[in-house]
C-alpha positions as CSV (number, residue, x, y, z in Angstrom):
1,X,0.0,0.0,0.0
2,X,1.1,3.8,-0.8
3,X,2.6,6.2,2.0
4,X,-1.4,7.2,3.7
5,X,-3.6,5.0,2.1
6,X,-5.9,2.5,3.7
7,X,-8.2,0.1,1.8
8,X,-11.3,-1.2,4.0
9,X,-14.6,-3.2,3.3
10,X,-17.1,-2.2,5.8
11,X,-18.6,-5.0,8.2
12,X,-22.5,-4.5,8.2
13,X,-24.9,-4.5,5.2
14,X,-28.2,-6.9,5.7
15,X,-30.5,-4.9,3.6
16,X,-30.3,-7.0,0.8
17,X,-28.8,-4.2,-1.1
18,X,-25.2,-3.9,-2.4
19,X,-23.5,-1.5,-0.6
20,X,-21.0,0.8,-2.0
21,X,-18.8,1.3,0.3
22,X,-15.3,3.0,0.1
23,X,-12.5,0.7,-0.9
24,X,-10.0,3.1,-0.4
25,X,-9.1,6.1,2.1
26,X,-6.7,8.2,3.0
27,X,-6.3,10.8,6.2
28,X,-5.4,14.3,5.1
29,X,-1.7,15.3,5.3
30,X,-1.5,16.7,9.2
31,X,1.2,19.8,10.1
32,X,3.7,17.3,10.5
33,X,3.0,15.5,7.5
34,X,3.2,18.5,5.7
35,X,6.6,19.4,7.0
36,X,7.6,15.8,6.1
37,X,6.3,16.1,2.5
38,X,8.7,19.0,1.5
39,X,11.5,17.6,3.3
40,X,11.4,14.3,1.6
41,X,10.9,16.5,-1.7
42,X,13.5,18.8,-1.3
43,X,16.1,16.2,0.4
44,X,17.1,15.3,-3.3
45,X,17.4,18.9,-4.3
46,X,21.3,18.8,-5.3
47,X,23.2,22.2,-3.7
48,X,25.1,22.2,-7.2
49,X,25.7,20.5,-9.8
50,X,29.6,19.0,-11.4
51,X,31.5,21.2,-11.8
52,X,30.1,24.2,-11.5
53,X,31.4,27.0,-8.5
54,X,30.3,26.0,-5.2
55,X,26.7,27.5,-4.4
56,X,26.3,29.8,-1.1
57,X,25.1,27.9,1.9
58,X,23.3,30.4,3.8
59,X,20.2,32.2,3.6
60,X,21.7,35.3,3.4
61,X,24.7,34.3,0.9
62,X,21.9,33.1,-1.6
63,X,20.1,36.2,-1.6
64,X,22.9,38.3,-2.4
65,X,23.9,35.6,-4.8
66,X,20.8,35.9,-6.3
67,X,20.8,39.3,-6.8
68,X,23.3,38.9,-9.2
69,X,22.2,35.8,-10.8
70,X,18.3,35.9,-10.7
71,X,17.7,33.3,-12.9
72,X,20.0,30.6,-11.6
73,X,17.4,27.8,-11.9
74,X,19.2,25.4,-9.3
75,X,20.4,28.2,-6.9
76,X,16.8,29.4,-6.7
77,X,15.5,25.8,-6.2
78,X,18.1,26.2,-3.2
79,X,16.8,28.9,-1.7
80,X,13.2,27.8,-1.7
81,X,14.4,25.0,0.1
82,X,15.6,26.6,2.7
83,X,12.7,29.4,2.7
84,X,10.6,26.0,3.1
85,X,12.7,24.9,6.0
86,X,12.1,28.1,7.7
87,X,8.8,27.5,7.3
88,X,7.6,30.3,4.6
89,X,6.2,28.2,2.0
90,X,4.7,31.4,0.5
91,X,8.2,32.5,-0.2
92,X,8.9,29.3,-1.5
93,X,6.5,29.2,-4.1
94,X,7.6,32.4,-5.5
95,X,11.1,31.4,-5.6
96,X,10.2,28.2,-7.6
97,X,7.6,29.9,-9.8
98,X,10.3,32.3,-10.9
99,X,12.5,29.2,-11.3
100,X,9.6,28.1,-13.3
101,X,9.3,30.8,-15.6
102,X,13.1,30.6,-16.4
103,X,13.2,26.5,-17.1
104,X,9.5,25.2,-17.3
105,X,10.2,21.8,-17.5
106,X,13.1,22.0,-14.7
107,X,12.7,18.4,-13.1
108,X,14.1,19.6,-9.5
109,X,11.6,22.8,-9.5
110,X,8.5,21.2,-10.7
111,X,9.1,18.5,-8.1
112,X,9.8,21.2,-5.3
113,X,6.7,22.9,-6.3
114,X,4.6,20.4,-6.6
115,X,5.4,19.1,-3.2
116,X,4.7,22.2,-1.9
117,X,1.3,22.6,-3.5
118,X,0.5,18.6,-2.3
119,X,1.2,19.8,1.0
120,X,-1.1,23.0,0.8
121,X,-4.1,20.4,-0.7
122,X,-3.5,22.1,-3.8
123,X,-3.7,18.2,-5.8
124,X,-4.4,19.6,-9.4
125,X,-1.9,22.0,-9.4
126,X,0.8,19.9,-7.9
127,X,-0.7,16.9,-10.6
128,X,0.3,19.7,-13.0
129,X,3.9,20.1,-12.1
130,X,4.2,16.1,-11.4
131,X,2.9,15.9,-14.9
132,X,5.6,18.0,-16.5
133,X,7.9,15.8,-14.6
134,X,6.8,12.3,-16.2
135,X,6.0,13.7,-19.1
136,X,9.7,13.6,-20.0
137,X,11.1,10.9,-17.0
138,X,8.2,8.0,-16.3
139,X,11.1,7.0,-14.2
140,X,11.9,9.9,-12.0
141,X,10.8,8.3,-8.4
142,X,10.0,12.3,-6.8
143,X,7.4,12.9,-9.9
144,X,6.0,9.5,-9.4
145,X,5.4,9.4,-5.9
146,X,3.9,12.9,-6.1
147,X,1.5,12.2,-8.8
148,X,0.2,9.4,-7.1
149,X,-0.6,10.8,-3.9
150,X,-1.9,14.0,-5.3
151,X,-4.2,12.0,-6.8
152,X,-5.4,9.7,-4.3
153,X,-5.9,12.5,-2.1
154,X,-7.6,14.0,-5.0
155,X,-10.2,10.9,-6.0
156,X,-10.9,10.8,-1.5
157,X,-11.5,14.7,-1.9
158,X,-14.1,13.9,-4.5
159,X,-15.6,10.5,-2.4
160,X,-16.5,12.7,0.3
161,X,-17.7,15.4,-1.9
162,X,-20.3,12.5,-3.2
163,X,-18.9,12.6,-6.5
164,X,-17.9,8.9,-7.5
165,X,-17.5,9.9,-11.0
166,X,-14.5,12.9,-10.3
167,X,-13.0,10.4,-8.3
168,X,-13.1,8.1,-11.3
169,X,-11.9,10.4,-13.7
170,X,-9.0,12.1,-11.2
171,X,-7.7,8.0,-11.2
172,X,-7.8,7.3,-14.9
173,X,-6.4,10.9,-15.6
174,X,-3.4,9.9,-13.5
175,X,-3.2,6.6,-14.9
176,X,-2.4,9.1,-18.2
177,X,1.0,10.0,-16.5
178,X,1.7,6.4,-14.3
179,X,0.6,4.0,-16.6
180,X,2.6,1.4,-14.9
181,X,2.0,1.7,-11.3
182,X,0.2,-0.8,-9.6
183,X,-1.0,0.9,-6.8
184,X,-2.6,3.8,-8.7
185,X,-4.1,0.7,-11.2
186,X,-5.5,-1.4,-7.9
187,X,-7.2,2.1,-6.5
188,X,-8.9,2.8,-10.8
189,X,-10.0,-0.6,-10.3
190,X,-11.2,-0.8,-6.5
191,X,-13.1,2.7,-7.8
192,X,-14.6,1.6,-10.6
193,X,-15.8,-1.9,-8.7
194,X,-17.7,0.9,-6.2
195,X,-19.5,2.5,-8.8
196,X,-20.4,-1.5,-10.4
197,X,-18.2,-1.1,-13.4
198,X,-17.3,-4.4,-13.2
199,X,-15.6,-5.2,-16.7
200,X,-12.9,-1.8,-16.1
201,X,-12.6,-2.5,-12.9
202,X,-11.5,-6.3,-13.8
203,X,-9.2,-4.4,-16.4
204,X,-6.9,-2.3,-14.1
205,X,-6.9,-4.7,-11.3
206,X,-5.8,-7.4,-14.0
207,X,-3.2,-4.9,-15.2
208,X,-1.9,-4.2,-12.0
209,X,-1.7,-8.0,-11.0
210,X,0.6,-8.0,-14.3
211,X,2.9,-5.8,-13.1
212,X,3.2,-6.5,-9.6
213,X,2.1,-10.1,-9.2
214,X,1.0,-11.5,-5.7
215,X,-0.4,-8.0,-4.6
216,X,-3.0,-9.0,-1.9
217,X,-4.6,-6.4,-2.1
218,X,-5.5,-6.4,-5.8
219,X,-6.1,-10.0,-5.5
220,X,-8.5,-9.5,-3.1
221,X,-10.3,-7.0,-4.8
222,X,-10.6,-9.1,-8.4
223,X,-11.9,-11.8,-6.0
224,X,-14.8,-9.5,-5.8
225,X,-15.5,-8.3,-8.6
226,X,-15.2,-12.1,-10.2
227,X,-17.6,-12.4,-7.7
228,X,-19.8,-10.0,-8.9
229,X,-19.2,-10.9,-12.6
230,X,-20.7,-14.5,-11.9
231,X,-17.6,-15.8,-12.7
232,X,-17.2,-18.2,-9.4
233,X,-14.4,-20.3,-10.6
234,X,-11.5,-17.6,-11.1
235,X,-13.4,-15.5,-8.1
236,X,-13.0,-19.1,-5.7
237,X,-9.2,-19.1,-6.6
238,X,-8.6,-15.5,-5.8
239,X,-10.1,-15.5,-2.6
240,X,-8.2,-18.8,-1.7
241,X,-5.0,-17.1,-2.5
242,X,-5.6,-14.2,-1.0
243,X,-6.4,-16.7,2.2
244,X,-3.6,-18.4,1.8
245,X,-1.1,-15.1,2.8
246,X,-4.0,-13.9,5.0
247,X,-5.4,-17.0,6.4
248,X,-7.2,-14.6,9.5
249,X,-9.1,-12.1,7.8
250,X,-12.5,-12.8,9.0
251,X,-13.8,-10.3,5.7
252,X,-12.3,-12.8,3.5
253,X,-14.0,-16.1,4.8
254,X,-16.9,-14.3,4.5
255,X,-16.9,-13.2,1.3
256,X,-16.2,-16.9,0.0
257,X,-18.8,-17.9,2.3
258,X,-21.2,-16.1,0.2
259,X,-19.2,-16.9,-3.5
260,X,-19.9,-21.1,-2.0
261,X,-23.3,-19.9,-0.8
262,X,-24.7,-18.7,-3.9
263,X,-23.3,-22.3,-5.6
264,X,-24.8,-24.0,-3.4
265,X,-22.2,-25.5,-1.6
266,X,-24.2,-25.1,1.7
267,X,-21.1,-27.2,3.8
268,X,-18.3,-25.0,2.6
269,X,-20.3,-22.2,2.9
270,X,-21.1,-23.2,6.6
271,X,-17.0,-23.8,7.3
272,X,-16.4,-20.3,5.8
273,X,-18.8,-18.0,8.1
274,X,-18.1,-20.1,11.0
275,X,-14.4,-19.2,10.4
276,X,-15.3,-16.0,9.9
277,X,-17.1,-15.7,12.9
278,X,-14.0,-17.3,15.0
279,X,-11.5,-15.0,13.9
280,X,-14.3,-12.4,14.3
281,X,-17.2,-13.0,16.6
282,X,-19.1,-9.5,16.0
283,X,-19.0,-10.6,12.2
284,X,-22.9,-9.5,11.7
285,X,-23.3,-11.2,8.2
286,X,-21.5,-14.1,9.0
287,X,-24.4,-14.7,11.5
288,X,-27.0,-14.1,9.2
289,X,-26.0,-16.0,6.6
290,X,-25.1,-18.9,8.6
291,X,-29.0,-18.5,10.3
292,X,-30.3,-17.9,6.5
293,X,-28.7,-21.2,5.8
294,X,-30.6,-22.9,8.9
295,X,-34.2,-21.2,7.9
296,X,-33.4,-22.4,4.5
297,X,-33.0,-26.2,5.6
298,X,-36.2,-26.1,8.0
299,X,-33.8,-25.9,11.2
300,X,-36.1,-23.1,13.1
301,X,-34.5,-23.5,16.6
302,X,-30.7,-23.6,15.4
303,X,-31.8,-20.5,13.2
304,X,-33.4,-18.5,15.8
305,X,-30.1,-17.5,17.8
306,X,-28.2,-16.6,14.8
307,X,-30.6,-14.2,13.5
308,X,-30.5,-13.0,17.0
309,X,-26.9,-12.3,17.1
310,X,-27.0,-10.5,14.2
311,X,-30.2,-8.4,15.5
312,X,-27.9,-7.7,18.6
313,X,-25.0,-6.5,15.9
314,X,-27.3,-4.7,14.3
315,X,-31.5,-4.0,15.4
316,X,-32.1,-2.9,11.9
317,X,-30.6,-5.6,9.8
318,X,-33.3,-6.1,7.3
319,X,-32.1,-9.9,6.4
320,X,-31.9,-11.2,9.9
321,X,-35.3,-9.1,10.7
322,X,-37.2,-10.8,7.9
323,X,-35.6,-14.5,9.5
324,X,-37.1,-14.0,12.5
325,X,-40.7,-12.7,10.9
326,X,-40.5,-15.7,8.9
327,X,-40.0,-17.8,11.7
328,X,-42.9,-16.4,13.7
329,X,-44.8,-16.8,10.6
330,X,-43.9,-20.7,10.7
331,X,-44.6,-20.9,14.1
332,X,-48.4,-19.0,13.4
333,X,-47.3,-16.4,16.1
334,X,-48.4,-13.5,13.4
335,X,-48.5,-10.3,15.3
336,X,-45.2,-11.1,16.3
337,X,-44.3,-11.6,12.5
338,X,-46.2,-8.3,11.5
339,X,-44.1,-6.6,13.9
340,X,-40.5,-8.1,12.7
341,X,-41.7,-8.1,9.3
342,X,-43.0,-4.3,9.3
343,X,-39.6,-3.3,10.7
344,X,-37.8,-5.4,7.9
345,X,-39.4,-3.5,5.0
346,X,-38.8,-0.3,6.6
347,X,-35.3,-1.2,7.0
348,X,-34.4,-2.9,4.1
349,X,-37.5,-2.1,1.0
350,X,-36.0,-3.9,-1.8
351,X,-35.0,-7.0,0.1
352,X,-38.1,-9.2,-1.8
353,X,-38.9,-11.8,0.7
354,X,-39.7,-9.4,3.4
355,X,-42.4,-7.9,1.6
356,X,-43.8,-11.2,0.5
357,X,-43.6,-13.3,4.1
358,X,-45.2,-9.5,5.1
359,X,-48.2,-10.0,3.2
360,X,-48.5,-13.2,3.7
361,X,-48.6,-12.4,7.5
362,X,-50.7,-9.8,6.9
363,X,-53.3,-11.5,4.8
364,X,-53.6,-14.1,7.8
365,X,-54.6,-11.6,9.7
366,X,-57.1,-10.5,7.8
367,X,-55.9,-7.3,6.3
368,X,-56.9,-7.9,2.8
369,X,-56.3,-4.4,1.0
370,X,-52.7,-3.9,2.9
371,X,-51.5,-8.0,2.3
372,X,-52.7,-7.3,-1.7
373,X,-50.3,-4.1,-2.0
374,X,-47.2,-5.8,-0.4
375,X,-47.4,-8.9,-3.0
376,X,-47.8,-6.7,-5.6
377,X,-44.1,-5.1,-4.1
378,X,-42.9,-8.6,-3.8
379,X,-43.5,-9.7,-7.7
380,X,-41.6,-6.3,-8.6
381,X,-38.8,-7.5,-6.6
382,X,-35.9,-10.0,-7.9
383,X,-36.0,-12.8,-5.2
384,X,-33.3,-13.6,-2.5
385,X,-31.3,-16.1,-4.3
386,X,-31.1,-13.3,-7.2
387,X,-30.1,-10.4,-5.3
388,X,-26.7,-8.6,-5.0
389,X,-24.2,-9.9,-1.8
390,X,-24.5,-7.8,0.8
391,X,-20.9,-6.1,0.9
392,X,-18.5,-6.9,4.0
């Protein structure tokens, strides 16, 4: 993973939705960070070069220096360092701009400046100087670095801003100027699996597999989108590798638990969430599913305290809600089902059984009119076995 970026899958759903949760995140750069930023950029920043005439050291040696030499491209690089040091980034920028003007495409002032920018939150404009940069040297390590954490910071900017598709295009923009960095490739493709564009989202993460082979974090993430692409084979031996190197991520079991699940492979399935559950025992879905599998197989009592468990994770968990209506249903206890059932369609109102066992309950109890308008919901509906994983 890149210098202040996290990946996470979050650990609740049971509306019977997919959830879109973010698959990557970053924490802005703090005061320290900041400071950290332009000295790690400015640490390569060469004093002078072969054989030229040794440059003045101090601050006040460079500004009479420069007086004489304004356009010294490498001195004034120098001195913004040290203006940067002292903690006037203002003064910094205005030394590099200048240095700019003089030598657009320096490599050591577009880096400078761009690190400053970074650290200001300025992620286009620093993108803009990285991009001068690569544009010339894909290989120069200061431009690449930059770029990409300009523009993950950028894509999290836009996240949290609501706007999935600037996050996107900030990704595949950079993937213009790195088109080789795996990283940058495995957060495109993460993106793009978010926002259910599952065939470029198999694309980058494929790419980036290619060029960094063994990444577990791109492995988990093709995993899922397999997953999503009904393709259960390749998705079953991605998960399994990633499992392999991470044999205690609790996420993981679960998300094969559901891949085995939805073949039918009720006893792997079984082994998967229980896993899950023992590497993680507030693993809410893992409960579910594990007391969806024991509704589906007519085992009422072993059912009943999972769906509680996850009710105790989570009172609102449509899925597990709608287990225990049904199970009242089955045990003719129907206000008790109205009142699960009502609560499951509030909570999760695409989640198809729940509106059917709901009029069912409610047409056993008489109210015709109300039981008529929730089947006609449940035959809009796609039914369980046809609906999107919940996301861990």
């Amino acid at each position: 993973m890149s210098a202040g970026l996290l990946r996470s899958y979050p650990q609740r759903a049971g509306d019977g939705k997919v959830s879109c949760p973010p698959l990557f995140m970053s924490q802005p750069l703090t005061s320290f960070g900041r400071a950290l930023v332009l000295a790690l950029a400015f640490a390569a920043v060469p004093a002078v070069s072969a054989g030229q005439t040794p440059a003045p050291q101090t601050a006040a040696q460079l500004r009479t220096y420069l007086a004489a030499h304004p356009d010294d491209v490498e001195e004034l690089t120098e001195f913004a360092r040290i203006r940067a040091g002292q903690g006037d980034a203002a003064e910094a920028e205005r030394l590099l701009k200048h240095a700019l003007a003089v030598s657009p495409n320096s490599p050591v002032a577009n880096n400078a400046l761009g690190a400053i920018l970074l650290a200001q939150h300025r992620y286009p404009e620093a993108m803009d100087c990285f991009e001068t940069v690569l544009a010339t040297n894909l290989r120069d390590p200061d431009a690449r670095k930059g770029e990409l954490q300009a523009a993950t910071a950028l894509a999290l900017q836009a996240r949290s801003a609501g706007n999935q598709q600037a996050a996107l295009e900030c990704l595949q923009h950079a993937r213009k100027s790195l088109p080789d960095d795996p990283t940058l490739l495995t957060d495109l493709g993460i993106q793009a699996h978010g926002m259910h564009l599952l065939e470029p989202a198999a694309e980058a993460l494929n790419a980036a597999l290619a060029l960094k082979p063994g990444d577990l974090t791109a492995i988990y993430a093709l995993a899922r989108v397999e997953a999503d692409q009904e393709q259960p084979a390749a998705a079953e031996r991605h998960y399994r590798a990633y499992l392999a190197a991470r044999p205690g991520d609790a996420s993981a079991h679960y998300g094969l638990g559901r891949l085995l699940e939805r073949q039918l492979r009720t006893a792997d399935a079984k082994e998967e969430f229980e896993r899950s559950i023992a590497l993680q025992p507030m693993q809410t879905e893992s409960y579910y599913e594990l007391g969806q599998i024991a509704l589906d197989g007519q085992h009422d009592a072993e059912a009943e305290p999972l769906f509680r468990k996850a009710l105790e994770r989570d009172p609102k968990h449509g899925g597990a809600l709608t287990g225990m209506g049904i199970l009242s249903y089955r045990a003719k206890d129907y206000a008790k089902a109205e009142d699960y059932l009502a609560r499951a369609v509030a909570s999760a109102p695409k989640y198809q059984p729940a509106h059917y066992y709901y009029g069912l309950t409610l047409g056993r109890m008489g109210k015709k009119d109300q039981a008529e308008a929730e089947m006609k919901i449940a035959v809009s509906l796609q039914p369980r076995h046809m609906a999107p994983a919940p996301m861990q």
